[in-house]
N, C-alpha and C positions, 0 to 999 in steps of 0.2 A: 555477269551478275545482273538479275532485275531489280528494281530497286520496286518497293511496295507500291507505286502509283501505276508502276505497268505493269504490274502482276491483278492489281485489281481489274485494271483496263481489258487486259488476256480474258482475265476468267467472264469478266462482263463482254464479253468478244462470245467466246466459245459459245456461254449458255444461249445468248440471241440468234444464233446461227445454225443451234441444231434445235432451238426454241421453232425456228420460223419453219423449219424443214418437218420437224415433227407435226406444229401445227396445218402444215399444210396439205401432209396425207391424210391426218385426221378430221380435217376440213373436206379432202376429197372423202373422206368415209361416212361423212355427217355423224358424224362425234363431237360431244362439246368442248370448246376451248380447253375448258380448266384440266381436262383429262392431260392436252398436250404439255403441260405446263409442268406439272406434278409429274409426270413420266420424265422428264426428263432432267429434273432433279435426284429423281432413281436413281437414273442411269449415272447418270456425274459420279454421284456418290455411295450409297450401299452397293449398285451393284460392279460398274465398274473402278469406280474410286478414282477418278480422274482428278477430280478437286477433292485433295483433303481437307486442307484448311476450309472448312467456311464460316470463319468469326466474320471476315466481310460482307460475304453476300446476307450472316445472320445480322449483321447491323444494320444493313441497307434495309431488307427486311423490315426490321423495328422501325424503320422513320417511314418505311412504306405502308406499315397497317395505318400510323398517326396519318398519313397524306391521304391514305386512302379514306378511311375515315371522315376527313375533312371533306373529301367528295361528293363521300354517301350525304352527308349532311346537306353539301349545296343542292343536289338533286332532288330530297325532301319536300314536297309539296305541302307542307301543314294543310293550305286550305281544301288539298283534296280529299284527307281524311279525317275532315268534320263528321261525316255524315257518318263513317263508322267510328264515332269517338267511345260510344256506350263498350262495342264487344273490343276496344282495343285496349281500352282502359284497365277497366272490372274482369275482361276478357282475359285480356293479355297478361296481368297479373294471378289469376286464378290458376293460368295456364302452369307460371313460373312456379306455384308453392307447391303445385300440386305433383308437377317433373322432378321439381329437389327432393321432394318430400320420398318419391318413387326412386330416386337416385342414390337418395342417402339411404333409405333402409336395402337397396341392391349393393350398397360399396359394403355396409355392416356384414351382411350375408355371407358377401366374399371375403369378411376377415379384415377389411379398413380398420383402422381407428376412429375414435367421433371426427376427431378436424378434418384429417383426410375426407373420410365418409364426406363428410359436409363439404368439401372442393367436389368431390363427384357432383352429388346433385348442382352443384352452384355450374359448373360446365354441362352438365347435361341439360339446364331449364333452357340456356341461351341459345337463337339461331344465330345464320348468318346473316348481319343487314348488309354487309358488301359483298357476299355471294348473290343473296336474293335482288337486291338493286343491281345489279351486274345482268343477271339472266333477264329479269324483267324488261329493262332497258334495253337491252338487245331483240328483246323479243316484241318489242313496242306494247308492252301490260303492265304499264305504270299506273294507265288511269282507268282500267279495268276494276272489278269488281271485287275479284280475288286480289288484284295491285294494288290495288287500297286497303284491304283489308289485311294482308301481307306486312304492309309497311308500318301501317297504325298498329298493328301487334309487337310488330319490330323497336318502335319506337319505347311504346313500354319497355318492351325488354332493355334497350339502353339506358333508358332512365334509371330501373333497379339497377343495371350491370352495375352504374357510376355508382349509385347509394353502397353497393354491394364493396365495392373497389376501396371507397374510404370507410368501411367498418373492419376491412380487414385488415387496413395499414397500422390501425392502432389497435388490432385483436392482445397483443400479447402484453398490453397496461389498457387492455378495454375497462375504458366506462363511459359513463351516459353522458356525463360532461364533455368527454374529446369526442365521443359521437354526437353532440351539441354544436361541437365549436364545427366539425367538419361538415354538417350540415348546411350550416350558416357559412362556411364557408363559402359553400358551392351553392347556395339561392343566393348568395352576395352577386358571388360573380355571374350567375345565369342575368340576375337581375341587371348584373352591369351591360353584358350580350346583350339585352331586349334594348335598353335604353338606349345603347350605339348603333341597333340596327333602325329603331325606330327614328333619333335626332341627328346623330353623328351622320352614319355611313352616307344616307343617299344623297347629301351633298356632295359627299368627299368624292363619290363612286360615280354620280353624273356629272362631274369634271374629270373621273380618270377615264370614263369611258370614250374620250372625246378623243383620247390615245390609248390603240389598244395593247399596246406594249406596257403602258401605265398600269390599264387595266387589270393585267395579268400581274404585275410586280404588286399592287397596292392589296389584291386578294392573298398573295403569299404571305404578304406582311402580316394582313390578318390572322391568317391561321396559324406563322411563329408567334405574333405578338398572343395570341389568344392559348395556345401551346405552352411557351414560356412562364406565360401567367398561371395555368392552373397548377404545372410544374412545382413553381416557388409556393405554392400554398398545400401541396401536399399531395396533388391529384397525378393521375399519369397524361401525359405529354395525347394520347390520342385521345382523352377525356375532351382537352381545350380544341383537338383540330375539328374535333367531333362538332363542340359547341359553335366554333367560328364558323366552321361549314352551313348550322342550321341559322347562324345569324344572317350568312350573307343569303343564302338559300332562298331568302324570301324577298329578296330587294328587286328593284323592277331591274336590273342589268343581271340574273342570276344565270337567264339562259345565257347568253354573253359569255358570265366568266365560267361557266362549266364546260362551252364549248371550247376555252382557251386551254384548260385546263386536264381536256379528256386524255389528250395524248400521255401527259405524265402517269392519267390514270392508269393507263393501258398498262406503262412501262411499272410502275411500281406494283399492278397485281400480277405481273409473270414473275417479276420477282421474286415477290409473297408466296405463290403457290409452285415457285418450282426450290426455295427456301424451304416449304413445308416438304416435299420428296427430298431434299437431303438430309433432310433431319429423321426419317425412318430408320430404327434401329430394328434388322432382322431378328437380332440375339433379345430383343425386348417383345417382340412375336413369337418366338419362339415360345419364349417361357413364362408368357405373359396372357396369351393364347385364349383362355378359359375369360378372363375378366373384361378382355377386350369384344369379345365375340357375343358376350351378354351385354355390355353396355352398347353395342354396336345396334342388336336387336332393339334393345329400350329407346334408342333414336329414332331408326329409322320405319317402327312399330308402332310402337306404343304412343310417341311422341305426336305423330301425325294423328292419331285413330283421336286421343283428346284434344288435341287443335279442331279435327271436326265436330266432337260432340260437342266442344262451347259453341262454335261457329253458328250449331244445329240449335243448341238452346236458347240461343239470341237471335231465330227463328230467319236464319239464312238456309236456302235450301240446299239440296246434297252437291249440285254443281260448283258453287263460290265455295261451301265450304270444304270440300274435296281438293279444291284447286289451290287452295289458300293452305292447310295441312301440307298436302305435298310440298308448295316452295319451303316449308320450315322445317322438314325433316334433318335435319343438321347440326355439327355443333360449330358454333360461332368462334369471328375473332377475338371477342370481349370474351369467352371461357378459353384462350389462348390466355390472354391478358391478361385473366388472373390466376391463373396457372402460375405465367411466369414471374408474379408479385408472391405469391405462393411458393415459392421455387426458392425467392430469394429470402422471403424472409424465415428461410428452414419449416415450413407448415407443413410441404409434400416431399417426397424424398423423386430424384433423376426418374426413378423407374415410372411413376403417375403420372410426373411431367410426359416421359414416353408415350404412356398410353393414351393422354389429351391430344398428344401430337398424330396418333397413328389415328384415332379417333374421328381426329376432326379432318384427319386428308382420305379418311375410306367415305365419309360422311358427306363429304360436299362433294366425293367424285359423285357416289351413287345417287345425292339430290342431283347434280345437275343433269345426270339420266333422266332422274323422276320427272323434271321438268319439262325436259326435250321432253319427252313421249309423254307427255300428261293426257293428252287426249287420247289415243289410245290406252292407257292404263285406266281413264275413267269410264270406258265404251268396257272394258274387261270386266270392270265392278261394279259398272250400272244396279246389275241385279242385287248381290248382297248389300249394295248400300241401302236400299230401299230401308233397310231398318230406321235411316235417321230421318225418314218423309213422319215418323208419328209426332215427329217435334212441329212441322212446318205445316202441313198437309190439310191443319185446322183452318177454316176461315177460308178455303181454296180458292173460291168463285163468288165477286160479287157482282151483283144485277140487280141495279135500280128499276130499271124498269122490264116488264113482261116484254117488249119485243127482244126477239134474238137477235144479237150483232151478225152485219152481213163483210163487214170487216174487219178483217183482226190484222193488227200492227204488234208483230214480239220483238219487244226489244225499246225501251223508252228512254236511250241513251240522245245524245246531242243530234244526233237525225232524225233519229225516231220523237221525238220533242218538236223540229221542225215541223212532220209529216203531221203529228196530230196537231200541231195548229192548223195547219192547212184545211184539216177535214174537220173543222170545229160546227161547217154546217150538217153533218154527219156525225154527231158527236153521241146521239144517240143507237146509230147503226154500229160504231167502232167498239171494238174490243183490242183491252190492249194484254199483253205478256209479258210480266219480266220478271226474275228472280232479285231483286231486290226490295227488302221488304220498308226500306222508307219512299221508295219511290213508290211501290202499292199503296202505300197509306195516304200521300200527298194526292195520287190518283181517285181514294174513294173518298177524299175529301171536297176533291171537284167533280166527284157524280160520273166519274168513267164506269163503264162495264171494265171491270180488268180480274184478273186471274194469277195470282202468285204463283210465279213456280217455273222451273225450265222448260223451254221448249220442244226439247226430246223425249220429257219423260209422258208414257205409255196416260197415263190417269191425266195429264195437263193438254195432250192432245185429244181426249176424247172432248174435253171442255169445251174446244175450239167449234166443236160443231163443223168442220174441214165441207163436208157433201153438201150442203147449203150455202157456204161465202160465196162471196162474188170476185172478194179481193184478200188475199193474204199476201204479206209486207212484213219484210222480216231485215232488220236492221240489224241481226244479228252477225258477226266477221269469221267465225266459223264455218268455214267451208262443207265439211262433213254435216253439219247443226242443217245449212239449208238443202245439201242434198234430201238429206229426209225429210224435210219439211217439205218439198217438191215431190217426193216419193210418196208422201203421206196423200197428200191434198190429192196429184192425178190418179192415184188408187183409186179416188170414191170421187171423184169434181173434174172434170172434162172440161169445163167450162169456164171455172173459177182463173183472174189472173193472177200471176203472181211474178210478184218483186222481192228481191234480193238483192242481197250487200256481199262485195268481196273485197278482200283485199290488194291482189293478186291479177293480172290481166290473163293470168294463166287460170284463175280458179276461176273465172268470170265466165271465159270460153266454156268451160267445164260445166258450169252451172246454168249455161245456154242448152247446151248438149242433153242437160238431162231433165230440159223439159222448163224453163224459166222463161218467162216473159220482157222481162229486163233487170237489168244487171246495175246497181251502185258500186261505180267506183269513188270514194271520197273522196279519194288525192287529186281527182279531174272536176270534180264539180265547181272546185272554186274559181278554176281558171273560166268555165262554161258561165258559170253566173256574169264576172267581171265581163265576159265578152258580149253577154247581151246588154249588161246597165251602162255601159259605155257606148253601145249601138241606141240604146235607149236616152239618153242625157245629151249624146253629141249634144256642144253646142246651147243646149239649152240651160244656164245656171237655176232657175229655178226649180227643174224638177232634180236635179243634184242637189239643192239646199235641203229639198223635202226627203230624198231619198238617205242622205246624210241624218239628218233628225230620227225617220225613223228609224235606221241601222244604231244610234248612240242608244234610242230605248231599247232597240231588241237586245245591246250587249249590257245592257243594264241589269234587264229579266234573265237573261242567260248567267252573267254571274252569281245572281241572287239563287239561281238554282244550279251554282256549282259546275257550272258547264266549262270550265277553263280547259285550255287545249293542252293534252298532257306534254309535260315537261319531259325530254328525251335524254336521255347522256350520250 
């Protein structure tokens, strides 16, 4: 006879064993994780039925979204998404009334009821932020343009989700008083988060960081202690890991404790998403068929196509916000979450619960497609996107002055920031590129030649003036982007040099091959600086006093212009 601790231990055996075997062909096939994960929850249970029982694996589950959660939270860079606060704000919420609104009158159509109706849109408006922080992070496009703007959207949507979470706990004696008190309840407590992140923690956490076994226990604490707490006042338990995540998230030990941390992460999203494949009910496809298959469309359609046109109206061009639609085409764990408060407190009946379930595992396989091959998908629909250039398109080219730049630098990220101080004696020769429209503004407010807009597109290279440079410099980490930028230029410029950035020791060879002058690798520069300033100071402490001074000013100016080095999970 097994006794329940080693039946739990078996089945958590089994699923990591043909978890690691599945992920590994589909590792050899360059397929995304999450695909492996979700198959083989399938397989366990609708299709072979190897695990019947899964109330366990469904409860580990539930403490795995709350831990996950508390992740996504630590990994949360607030300070990276100042600069897109405007479209993530105004953006991100416009985004949400306008999907519910498109949700709810598609559930009416199909014969819902109003409350029902009203759970469709409320799971249709939400992405994934632990899907989308997962791919991102793995893909190193956390501090990216679309990663930013991904996330600041995200963030809105948590925010409502929570507003969302406590108007529905007390729907069935709603009034404006207990949605008063619940409000207050939860600015109490955020209020209480800020004040422990800003007085309490970084005492507490630069003594546990001194042991990093401490480290790792005094973070847990937080996020039960922060759990528990919104628990007893009404919220759900992943509302507080949520919130503790974004308290510690910002503390100078945050890389530290996410690094401690990632492994659990690992272990609790195979869980989560091979939980979501056992939970697929064939018999609820079957005859469910028609509502699933239209709200599947509205996600992975409709959904992205309005994430671009806001993105386009707060005048980001077709590339970020192309890039940024696709990571959100999804439906999230916070429309799980309320589903299952939904569930319990009789609002929705098993069979919707079903179809949030089947919804939200067809949704995040085919984002995480969308995402691998986003560049290819955006090189497909280059053309027809052109429609959203009459948003951006205005104001294309500015030029101070009549001489033509014989330099152009695309790309005015943390290198590209470098390079043009460099050439500030040429400041008038440089022309710069970059699809970010507050960096263009900051640019023609210091008298650059600059040019809004992607580097690929057909109307922003004519700008460039290519058959007359001397020099193009492209700090851009898309491999494909500087092929054609090197294709473009030796088409008509023989003569012109040209620099490029890769990622990759393999893209770099590549982008030698096809005609490049030299090659940035970022990850070796650092070690090549240190070896000259250490060839240069041997010995001598005063020019390391001085080189010390100026390096604290340049990290000074560099914060001030948001140049922090992205945070990784």
């Amino acid at each position: 006879m097994i006794d329940g601790a080693s039946q739990t231990f078996l089945q958590l055996g089994l699923i990591f064993i043909i978890a690691a075997a599945t992920a590994y062909v589909l590792r050899l096939l360059k397929q995304p994780q999450i695909l492996a994960y979700v198959l083989v929850g399938i397989l366990l249970t609708p299709v072979f039925k190897i695990i019947t029982n899964t109330s366990i694996i469904d409860s580990i589950s539930v403490i795995g979204i709350a831990f996950l959660l508390f992740i996504v939270g630590l990994e949360i860079d607030l300070k990276a998404v100042k600069n897109v606060a405007l479209v993530s704000s105004l953006g991100g919420t416009i985004q949400i009334v306008i999907l519910f609104v498109a949700g709810y009158l598609t559930a009416l159509i199909l014969g819902y009821l109003g409350l029902e109706a009203a759970y469709i849109g409320l799971m249709i408006a939400f992405s994934s932020t632990m899907v989308v922080m997962k791919v991102l992070s793995d893909r190193r496009e956390l501090n990216t343009l679309h990663g930013r703007l991904a996330i600041g959207i995200l963030l809105t949507n948590d925010v409502l989700a929570i507003l969302v979470l406590s108007v529905l706990s007390s729907i069935n004696h709603f009034s404006f008083y207990l949605l008063g008190i619940s409000l207050l309840k939860f600015i109490s407590m955020f209020l209480i988060a800020y004040l422990a992140s800003k007085y309490l923690f970084p005492p507490v956490f630069k003594f546990a960081a001194k042991n990093q076994e401490l480290l790792l226990t005094s973070s847990l604490a937080v996020c039960f202690l922060f759990s528990i707490a919104f628990f007893k006042i009404g919220f759900s338990v992943a509302i507080g890991a949520f919130i503790a995540g974004v308290t510690l998230g910002n503390l100078t030990y945050s890389v530290e404790i996410a690094g401690k941390v990632k492994s659990l992460k690992d272990f609790f999203a195979l869980l989560f998403f091979v939980s979501l494949g056992m939970g697929i009910s064939t018999g609820t496809i079957k005859t469910l068929w028609l509502p699933i298959l239209i709200l599947l469309l509205l996600v992975i359609f409709f959904k992205p196509w309005l994430t671009m046109t806001i993105c386009s109206l707060f005048r980001y061009t077709k590339k970020p916000a192309f890039l940024t639609a696709n990571s959100l085409a999804q439906v999230g764990e916070f429309s799980l979450i309320i589903a299952a408060q939904g569930l319990a407190l009789g609002h929705i009946s098993t069979d919707l619960f079903s179809i949030v379930v089947v919804l939200m595992l067809a949704t995040i396989t085919t984002s995480s497609y969308f995402m691998e091959y986003e560049d290819g998908l955006y090189r497909l629909l280059q053309r027809p996107l052109r429609i959203f250039d009459r948003f951006t398109t205005e104001g294309l080219e500015y030029l101070p002055t009549t001489e033509k730049p014989k330099i152009v630098l695309c790309g005015y990220n943390r290198i590209g920031y470098s390079i043009a101080q460099g050439l500030q004696d040429n400041k008038k020769k440089l022309l710069i590129v970059d699809y970010n429209p507050e960096v263009i503004t900051q640019l023609i407010k210091e008298g650059y030649h600059s040019i809004y807009g992607d580097v690929t597109d057909e109307e922003v290279l004519e700008h460039m003036n290519l058959s007359r440079v001397t020099m193009l410099i492209s700090t851009v980490p898309a491999v494909n982007d500087n092929i054609l930028l090197i294709r473009k230029v030796r088409s008509c410029n023989h003569k012109a040099q040209i620099i490029v950035t890769a990622s990759e020791v393999d893209d770099a060879l590549r982008l030698y091959r096809e005609g490049a002058d030299y090659v940035i690798l970022p990850h070796f520069l650092g070690g090549e600086h240190v070896s000259n300033l250490i060839a240069k100071v041997k010995g001598k402490s005063d020019i390391l006093d001085k080189e010390k001074a100026h390096h604290i000013e340049h990290l000074r100016r560099r914060k001030a212009l948001g140049h922090e080095h992205p945070k990784q999970g």
